[in-house]
C-alpha positions as a Markdown table, in Angstrom:
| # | Residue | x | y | z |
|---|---|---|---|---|
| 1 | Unk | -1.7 | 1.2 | -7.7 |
| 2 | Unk | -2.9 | 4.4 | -9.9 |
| 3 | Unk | -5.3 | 6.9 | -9.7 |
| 4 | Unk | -5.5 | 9.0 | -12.8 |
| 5 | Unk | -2.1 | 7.9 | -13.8 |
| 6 | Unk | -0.3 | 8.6 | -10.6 |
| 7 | Unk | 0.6 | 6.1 | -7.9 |
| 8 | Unk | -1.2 | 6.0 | -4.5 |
| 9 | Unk | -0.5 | 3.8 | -1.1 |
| 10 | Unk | -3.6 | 4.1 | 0.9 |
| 11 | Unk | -1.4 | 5.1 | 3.9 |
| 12 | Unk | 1.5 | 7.4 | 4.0 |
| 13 | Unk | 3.5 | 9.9 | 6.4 |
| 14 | Unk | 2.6 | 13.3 | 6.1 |
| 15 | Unk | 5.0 | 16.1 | 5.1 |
| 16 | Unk | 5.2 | 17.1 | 9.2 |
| 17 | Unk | 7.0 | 13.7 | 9.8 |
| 18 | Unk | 4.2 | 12.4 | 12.0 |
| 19 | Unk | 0.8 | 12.4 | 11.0 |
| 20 | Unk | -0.6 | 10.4 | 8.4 |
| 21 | Unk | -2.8 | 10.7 | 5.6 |
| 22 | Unk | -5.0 | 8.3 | 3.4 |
| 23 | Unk | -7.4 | 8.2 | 1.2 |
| 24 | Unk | -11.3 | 8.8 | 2.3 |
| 25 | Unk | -13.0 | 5.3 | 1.5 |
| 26 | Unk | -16.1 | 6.6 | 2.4 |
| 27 | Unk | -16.5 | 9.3 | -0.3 |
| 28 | Unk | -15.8 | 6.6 | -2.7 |
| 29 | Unk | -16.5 | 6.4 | -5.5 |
| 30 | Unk | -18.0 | 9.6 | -6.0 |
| 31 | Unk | -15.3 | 11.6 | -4.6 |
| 32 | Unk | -11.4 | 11.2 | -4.0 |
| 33 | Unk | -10.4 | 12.8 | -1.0 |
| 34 | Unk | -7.7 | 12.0 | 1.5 |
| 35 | Unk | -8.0 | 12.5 | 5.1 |
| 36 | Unk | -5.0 | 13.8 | 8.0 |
| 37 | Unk | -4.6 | 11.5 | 11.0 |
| 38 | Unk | -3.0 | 13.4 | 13.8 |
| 39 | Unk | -3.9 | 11.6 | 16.4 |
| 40 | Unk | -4.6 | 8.3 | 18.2 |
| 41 | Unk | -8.2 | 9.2 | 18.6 |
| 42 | Unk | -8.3 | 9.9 | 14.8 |
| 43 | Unk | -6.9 | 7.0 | 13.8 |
| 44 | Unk | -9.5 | 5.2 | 15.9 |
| 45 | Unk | -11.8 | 7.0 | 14.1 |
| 46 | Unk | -11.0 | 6.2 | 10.3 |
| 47 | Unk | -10.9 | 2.1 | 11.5 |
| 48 | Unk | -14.4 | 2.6 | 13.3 |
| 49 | Unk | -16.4 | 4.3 | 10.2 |
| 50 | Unk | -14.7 | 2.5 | 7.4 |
| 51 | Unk | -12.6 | 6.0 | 6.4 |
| 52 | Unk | -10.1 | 3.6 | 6.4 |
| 53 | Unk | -10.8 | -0.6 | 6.2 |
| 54 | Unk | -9.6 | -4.2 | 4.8 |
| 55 | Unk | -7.7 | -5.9 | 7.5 |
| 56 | Unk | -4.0 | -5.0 | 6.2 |
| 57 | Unk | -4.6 | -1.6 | 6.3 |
| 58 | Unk | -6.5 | -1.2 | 9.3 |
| 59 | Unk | -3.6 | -2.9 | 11.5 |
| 60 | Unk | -1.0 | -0.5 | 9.6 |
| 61 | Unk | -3.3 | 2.5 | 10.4 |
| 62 | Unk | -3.5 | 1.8 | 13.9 |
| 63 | Unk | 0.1 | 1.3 | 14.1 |
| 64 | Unk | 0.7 | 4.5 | 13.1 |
| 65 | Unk | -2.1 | 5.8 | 15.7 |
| 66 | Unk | -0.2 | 4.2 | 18.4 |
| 67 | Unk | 2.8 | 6.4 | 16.8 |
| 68 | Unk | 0.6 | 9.5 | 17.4 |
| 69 | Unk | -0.6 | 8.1 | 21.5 |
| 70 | Unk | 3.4 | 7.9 | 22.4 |
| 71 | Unk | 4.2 | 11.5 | 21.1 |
| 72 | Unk | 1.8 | 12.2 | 23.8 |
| 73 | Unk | 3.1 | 9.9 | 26.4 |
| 74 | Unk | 5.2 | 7.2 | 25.8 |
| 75 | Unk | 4.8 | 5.3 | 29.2 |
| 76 | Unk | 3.7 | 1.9 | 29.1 |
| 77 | Unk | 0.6 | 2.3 | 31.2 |
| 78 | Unk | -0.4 | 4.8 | 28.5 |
| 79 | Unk | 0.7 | 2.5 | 25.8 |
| 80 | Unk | -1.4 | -0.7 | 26.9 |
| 81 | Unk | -4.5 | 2.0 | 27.1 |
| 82 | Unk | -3.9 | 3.2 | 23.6 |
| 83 | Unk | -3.2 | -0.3 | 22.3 |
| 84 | Unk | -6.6 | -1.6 | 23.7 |
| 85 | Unk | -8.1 | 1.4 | 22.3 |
| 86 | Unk | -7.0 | 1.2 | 18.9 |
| 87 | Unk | -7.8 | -2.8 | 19.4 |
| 88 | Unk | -11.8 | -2.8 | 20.1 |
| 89 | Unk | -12.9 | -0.9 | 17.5 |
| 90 | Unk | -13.1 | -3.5 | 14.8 |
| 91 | Unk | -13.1 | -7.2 | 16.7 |
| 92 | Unk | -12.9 | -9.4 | 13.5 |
| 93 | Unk | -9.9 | -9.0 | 11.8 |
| 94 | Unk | -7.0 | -10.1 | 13.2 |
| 95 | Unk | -4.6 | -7.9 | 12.0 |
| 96 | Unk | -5.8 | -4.8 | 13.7 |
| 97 | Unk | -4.3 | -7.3 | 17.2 |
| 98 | Unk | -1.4 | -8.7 | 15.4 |
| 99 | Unk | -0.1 | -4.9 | 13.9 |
| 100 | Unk | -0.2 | -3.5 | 17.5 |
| 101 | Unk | 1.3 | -6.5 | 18.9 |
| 102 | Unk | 3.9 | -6.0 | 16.4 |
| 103 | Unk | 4.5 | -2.7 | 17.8 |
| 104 | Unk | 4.6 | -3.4 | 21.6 |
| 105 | Unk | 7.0 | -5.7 | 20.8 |
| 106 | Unk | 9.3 | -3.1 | 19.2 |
| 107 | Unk | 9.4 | -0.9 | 21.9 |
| 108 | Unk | 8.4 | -2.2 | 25.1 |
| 109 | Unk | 11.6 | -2.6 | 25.8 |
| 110 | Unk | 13.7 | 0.6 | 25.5 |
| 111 | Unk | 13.3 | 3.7 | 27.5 |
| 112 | Unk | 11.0 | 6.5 | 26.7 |
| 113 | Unk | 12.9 | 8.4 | 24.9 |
| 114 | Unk | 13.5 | 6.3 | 22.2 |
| 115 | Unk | 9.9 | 4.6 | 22.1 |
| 116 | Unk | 8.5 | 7.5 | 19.3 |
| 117 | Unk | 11.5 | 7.2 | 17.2 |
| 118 | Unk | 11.5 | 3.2 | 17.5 |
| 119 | Unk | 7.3 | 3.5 | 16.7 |
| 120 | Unk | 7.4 | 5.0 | 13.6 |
| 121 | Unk | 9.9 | 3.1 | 12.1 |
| 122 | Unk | 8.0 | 0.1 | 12.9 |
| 123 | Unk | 5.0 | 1.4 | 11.2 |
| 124 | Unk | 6.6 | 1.8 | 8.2 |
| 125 | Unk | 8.6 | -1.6 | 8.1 |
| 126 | Unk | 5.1 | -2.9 | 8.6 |
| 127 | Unk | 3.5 | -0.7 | 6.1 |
| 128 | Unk | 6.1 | -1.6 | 3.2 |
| 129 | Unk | 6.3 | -5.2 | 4.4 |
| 130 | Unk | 2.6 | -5.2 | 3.8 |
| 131 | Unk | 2.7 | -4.1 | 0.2 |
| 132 | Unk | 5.5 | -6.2 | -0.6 |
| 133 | Unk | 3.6 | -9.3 | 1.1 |
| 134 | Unk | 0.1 | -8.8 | -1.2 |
| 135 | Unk | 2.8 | -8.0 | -4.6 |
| 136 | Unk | 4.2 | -11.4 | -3.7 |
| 137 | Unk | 0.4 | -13.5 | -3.4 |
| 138 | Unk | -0.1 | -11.6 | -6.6 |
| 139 | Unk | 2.9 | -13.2 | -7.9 |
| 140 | Unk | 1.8 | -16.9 | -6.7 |
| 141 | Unk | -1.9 | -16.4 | -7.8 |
| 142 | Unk | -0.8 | -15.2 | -11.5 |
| 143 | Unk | 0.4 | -18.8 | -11.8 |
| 144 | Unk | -3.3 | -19.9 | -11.5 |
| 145 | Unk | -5.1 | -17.4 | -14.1 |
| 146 | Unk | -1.9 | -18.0 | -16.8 |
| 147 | Unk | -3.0 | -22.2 | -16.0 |
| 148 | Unk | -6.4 | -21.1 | -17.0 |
| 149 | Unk | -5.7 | -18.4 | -19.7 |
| 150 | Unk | -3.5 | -21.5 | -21.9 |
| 151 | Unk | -6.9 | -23.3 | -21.7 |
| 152 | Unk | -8.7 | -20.7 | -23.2 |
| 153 | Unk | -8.6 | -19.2 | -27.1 |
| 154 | Unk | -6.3 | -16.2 | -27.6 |
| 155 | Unk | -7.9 | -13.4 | -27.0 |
| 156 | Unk | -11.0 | -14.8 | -24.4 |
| 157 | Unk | -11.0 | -13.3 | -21.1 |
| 158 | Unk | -10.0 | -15.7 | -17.8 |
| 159 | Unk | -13.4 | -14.5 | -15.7 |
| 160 | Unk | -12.3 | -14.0 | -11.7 |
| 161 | Unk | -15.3 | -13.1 | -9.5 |
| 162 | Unk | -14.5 | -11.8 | -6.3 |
| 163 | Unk | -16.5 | -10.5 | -3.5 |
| 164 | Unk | -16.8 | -7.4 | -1.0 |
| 165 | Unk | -13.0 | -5.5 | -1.6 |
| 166 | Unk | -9.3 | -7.2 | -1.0 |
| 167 | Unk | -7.8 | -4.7 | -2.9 |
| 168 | Unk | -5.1 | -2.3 | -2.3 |
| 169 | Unk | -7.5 | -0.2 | -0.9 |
| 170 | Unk | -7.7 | -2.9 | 1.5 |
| 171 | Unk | -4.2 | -3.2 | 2.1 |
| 172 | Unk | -1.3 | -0.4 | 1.6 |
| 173 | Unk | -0.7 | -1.2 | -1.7 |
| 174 | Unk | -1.5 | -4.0 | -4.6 |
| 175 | Unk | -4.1 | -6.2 | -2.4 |
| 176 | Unk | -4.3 | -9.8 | -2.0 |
| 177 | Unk | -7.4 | -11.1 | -3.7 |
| 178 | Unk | -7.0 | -8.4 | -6.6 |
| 179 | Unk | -2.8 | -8.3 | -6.2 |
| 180 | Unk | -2.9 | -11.8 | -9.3 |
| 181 | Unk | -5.4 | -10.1 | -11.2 |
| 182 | Unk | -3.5 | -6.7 | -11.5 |
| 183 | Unk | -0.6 | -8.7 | -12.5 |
| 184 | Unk | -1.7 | -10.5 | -15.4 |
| 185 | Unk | -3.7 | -7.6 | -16.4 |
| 186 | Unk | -0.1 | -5.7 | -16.2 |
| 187 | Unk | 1.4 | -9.1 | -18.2 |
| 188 | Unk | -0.8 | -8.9 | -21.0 |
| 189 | Unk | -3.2 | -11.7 | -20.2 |
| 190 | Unk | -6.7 | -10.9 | -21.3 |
| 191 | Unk | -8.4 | -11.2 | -17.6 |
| 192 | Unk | -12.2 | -9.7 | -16.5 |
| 193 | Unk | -13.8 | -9.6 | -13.2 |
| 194 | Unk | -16.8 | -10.2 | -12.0 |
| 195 | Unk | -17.5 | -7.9 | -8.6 |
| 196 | Unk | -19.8 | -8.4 | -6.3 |
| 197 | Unk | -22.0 | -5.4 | -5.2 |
| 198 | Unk | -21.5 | -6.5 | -1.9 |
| 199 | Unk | -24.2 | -5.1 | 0.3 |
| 200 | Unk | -25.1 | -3.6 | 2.5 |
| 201 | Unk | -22.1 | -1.3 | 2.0 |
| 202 | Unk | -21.9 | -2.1 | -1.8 |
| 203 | Unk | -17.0 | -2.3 | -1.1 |
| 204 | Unk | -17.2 | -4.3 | -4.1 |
| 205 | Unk | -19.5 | -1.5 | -6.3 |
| 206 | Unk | -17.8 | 1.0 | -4.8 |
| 207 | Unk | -14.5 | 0.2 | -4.2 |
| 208 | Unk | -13.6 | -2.5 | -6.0 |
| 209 | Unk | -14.8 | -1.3 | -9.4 |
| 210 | Unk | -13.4 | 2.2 | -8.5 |
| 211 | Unk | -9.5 | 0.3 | -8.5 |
| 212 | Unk | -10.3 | -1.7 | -11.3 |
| 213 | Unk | -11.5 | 1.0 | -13.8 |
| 214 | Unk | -8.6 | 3.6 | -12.4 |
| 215 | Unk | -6.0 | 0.7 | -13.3 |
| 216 | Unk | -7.5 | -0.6 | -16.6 |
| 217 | Unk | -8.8 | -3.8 | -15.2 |
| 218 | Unk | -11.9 | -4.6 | -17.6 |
| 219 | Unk | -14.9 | -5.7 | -14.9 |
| 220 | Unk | -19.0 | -6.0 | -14.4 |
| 221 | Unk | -20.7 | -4.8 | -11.4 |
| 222 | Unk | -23.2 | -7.2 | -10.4 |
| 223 | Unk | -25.8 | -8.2 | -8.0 |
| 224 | Unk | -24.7 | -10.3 | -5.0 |
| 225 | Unk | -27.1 | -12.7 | -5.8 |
| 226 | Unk | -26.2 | -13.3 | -9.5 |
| 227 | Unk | -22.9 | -15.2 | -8.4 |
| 228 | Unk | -24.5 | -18.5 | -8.6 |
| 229 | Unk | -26.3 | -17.7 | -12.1 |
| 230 | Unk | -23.0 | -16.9 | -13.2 |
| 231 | Unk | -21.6 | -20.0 | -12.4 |
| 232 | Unk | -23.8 | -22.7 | -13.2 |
| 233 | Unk | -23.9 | -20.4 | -16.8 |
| 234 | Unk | -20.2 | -21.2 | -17.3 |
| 235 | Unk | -18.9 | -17.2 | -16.7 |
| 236 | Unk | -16.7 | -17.5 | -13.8 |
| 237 | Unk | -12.9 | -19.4 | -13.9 |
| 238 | Unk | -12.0 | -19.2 | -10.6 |
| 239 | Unk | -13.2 | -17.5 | -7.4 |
| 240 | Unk | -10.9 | -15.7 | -5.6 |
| 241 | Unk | -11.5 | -13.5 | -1.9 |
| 242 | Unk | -9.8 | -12.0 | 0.6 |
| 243 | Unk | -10.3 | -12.6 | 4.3 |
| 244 | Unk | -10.6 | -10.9 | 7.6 |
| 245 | Unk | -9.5 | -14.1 | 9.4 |
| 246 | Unk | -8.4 | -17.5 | 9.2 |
| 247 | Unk | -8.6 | -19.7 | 12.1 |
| 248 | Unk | -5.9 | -22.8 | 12.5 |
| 249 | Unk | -8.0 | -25.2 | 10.8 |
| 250 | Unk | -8.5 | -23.2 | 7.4 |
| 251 | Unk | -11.9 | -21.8 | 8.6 |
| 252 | Unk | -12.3 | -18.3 | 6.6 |
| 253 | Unk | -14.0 | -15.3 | 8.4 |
| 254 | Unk | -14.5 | -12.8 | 5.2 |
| 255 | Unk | -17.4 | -10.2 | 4.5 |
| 256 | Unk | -20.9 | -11.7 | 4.9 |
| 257 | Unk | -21.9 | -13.1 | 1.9 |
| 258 | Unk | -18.7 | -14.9 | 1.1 |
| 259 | Unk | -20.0 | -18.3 | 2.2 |
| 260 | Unk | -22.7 | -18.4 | -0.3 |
| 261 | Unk | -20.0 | -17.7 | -3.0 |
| 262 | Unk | -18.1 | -20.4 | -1.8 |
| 263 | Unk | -21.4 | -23.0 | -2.1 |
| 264 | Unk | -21.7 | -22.2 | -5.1 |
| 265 | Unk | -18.7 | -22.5 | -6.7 |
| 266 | Unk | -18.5 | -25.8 | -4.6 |
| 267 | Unk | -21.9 | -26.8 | -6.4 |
| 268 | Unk | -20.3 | -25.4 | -10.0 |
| 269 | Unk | -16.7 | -27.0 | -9.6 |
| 270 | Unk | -15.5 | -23.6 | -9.8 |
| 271 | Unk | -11.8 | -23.0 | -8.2 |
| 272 | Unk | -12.8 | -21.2 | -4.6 |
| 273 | Unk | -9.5 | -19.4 | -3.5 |
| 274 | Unk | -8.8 | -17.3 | -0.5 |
| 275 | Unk | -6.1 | -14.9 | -0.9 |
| 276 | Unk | -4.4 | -14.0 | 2.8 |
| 277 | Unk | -1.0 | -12.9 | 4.1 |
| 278 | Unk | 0.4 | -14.9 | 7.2 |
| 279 | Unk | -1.0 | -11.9 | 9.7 |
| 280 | Unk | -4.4 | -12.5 | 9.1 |
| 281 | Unk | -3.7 | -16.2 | 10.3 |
| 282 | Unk | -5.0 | -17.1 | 13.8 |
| 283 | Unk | -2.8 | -19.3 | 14.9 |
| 284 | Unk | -4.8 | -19.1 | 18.3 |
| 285 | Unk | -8.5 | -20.7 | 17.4 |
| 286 | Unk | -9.1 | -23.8 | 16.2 |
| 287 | Unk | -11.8 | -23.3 | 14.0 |
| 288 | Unk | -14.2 | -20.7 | 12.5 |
| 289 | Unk | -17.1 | -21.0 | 15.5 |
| 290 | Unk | -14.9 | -19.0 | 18.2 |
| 291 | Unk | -14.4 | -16.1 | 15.4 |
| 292 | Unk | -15.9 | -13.0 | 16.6 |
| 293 | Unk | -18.6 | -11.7 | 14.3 |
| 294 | Unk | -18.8 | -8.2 | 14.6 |
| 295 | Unk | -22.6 | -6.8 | 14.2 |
| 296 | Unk | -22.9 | -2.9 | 12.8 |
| 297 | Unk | -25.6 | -0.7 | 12.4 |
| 298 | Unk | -28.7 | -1.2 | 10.9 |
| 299 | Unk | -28.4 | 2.1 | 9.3 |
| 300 | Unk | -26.1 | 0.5 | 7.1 |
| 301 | Unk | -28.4 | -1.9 | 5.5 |
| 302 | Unk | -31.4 | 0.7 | 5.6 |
| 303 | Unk | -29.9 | 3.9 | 4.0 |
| 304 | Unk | -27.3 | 4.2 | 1.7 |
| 305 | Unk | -25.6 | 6.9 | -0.6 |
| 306 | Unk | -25.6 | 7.8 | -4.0 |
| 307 | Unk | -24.7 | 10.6 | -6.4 |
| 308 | Unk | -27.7 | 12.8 | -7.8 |
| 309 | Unk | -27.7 | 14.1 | -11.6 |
| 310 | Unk | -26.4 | 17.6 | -10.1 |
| 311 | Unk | -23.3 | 15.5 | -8.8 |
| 312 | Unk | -24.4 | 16.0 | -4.5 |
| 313 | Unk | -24.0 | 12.8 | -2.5 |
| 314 | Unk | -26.9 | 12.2 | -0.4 |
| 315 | Unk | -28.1 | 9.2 | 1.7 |
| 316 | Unk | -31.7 | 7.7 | 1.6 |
| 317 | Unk | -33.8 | 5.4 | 2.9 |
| 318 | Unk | -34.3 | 2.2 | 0.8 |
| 319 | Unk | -36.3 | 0.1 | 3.6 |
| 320 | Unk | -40.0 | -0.2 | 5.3 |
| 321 | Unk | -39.7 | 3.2 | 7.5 |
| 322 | Unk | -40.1 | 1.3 | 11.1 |
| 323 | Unk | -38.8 | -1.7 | 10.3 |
| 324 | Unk | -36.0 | -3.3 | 12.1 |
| 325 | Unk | -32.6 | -4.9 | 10.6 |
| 326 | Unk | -29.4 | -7.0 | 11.5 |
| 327 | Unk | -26.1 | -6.3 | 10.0 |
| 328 | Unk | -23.3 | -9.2 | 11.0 |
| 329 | Unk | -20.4 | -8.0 | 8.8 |
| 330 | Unk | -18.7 | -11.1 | 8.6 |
| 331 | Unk | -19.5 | -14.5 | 8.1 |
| 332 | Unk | -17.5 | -18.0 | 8.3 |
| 333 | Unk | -16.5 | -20.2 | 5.5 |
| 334 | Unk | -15.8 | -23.6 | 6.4 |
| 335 | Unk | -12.1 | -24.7 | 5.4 |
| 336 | Unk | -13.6 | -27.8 | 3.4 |
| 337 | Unk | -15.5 | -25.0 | 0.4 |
| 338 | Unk | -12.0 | -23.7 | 0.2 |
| 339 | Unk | -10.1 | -25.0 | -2.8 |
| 340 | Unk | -6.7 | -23.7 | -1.2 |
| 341 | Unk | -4.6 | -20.3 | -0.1 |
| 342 | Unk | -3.2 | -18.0 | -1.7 |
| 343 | Unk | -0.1 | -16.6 | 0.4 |
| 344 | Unk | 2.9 | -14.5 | 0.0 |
| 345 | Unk | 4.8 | -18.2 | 0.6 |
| 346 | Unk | 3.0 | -20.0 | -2.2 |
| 347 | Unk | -0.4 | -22.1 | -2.6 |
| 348 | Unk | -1.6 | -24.6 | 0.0 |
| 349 | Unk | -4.8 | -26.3 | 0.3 |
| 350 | Unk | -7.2 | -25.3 | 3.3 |
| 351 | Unk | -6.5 | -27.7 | 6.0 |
| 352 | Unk | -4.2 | -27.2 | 8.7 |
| 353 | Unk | -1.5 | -29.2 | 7.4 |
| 354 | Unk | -1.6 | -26.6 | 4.0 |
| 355 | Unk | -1.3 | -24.0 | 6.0 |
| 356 | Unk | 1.7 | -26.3 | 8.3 |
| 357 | Unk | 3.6 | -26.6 | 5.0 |
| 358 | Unk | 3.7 | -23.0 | 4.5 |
| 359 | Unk | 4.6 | -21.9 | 7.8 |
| 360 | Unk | 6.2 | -24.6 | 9.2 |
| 361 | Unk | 7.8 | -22.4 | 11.8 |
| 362 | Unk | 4.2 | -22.6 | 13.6 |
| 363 | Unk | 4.6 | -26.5 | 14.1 |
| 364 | Unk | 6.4 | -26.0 | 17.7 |
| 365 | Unk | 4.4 | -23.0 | 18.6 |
């Protein structure tokens, strides 16, 4: 996607052949900055304090970090350490497991010597399979907003709200909720979007609306609360989020706050969509209650940054001083709020048969 007019992945190979660098996502919005990787333990890093987060990108990141632990030594003792490593630091999304699985399976096999080699150019298959993945949900999810847009009068918006970020900074390139909106914005179909604050650390305000005004994407920051308003007022079209996880029975593990969204639009009969790409399905739990819901620091809900008139960032306190809070990042949306998915292989309702029909390799599994 673009940045001032130029094109940006949030993930790509430095000019040394084996470090990485992306973009900064914590000095977003106020500053763009990119960041060098050059080592496992930096890679760790990025996942751990959000330099680098959205469950496509994190996986692809650590791919490349396990890259960086076999330049050091490429034994397989030092391999499972590094792969556990990288795992642990964010426990909800899936992806972050199912990247590095990827890459054990490249190269557990082969000898040493060819383990670096065969590394890296797993990362980037995965890496450019990802962005072709979220380019091709975008392409099944236009089909929705162009059934909506022939409902409308030429001219009026089709009104998407979305929550937290799935965009392609949330991925390596287009996104998966935002990948249909960017292409019928491209197309010529008058779309606007609705995003989410998304406290407590405001992806949607910050990140989200950052893509969305750097592409041309017409959008309204609002309150995490005023979802419902905005439904029951007529605003919203259709509803569409990513997700961190999505367990065998269509249970949906996104950013907390999601299952609200999805009550209301269930209240509204507003469209609830969950835009995913088949690694964040976990093919391995049955349903949303054995998801691991990762809890973070309560600094994150009692301080928070923002940009002063002499242009410094700073973080404050916004809370009580003294008074304790809870941070779950995550939390579950049952399968039955979700209208359907939106994968690289089509649309499918929520149920496990949906998903069955879309990966139908998975029946004998």
């Amino acid at each position: 996607m673009k940045i001032g007019g130029r094109h940006y992945r949030t993930i790509w190979l430095s000019d040394d052949g084996w470090s990485v660098e992306v973009i900064d996502q914590t000095k977003l919005p106020h500053r763009f900055e990119t960041v060098a990787l050059k080592s496992c333990e930096d890679a760790a890093r990025a996942i751990l304090t959000m330099q680098v987060r959205g469950a496509p990108l994190i996986g692809v990141t650590a791919a490349y970090g396990l890259c960086m632990a076999l330049r050091e030594d490429a034994s397989d003792e030092a391999m499972d350490r590094a792969i556990e490593y990288l795992a642990k630091q964010r426990p909800t999304a899936i992806n972050l497991r199912w990247a590095l699985e990827e890459m054990r399976k490249a190269i557990r096999n082969l000898p040493r010597e060819l383990r670096v080699e065969a590394a890296y150019k797993r990362a980037a298959e995965l890496a450019d399979e990802d962005a072709e993945t979220c380019r091709l949900i975008g392409v099944h999810g236009l089909s929705l907003i162009k059934e909506i847009a022939a409902r409308k009068k030429p001219g009026e918006p089709v009104n998407v709200l979305t929550h937290c970020n799935a965009g392609w900074l949330a991925c390596v390139d287009w996104g998966t909720a935002t990948s249909p909106i960017y292409q019928a914005h491209d197309a010529g179909i008058p779309v606007h979007v609705w995003v989410d604050e998304t406290r407590p650390r405001n992806q949607g305000a910050s990140l989200t609306a950052f893509e969305l005004g750097s592409h041309g994407v017409p959008h309204t920051i609002v309150v995490d609360n005023a979802g419902g308003h905005l439904m029951q007022s007529g605003k919203v079209d259709i509803c569409i989020v990513g997700t961190d996880r999505v367990t065998a029975n269509g249970d949906v593990a996104n950013k907390i706050g999601t299952y609200l969204k999805a009550l209301a639009a269930k209240d509204n009969n507003v469209p609830f969509y969950v835009a995913l790409p088949y690694s964040t399905i976990d093919w391995t739990l049955e349903d949303g209650r054995s998801i691991p819901i990762e809890e973070r620091s309560a600094d994150e809900v009692l301080k928070m940054p923002g940009r002063l008139p002499d242009g410094s960032v700073v973080t404050v306190e916004i809370a009580a001083p003294g008074s304790p809070a809870g941070n779950p990042a995550f939390d579950v949306t049952p399968a039955r709020l979700v209208t359907g998915f939106i994968t690289e292989r089509g649309i499918a309702p929520a149920t496990r048969e949906g998903l069955l029909s879309l990966y139908p390799e998975r029946k004998d599994a």
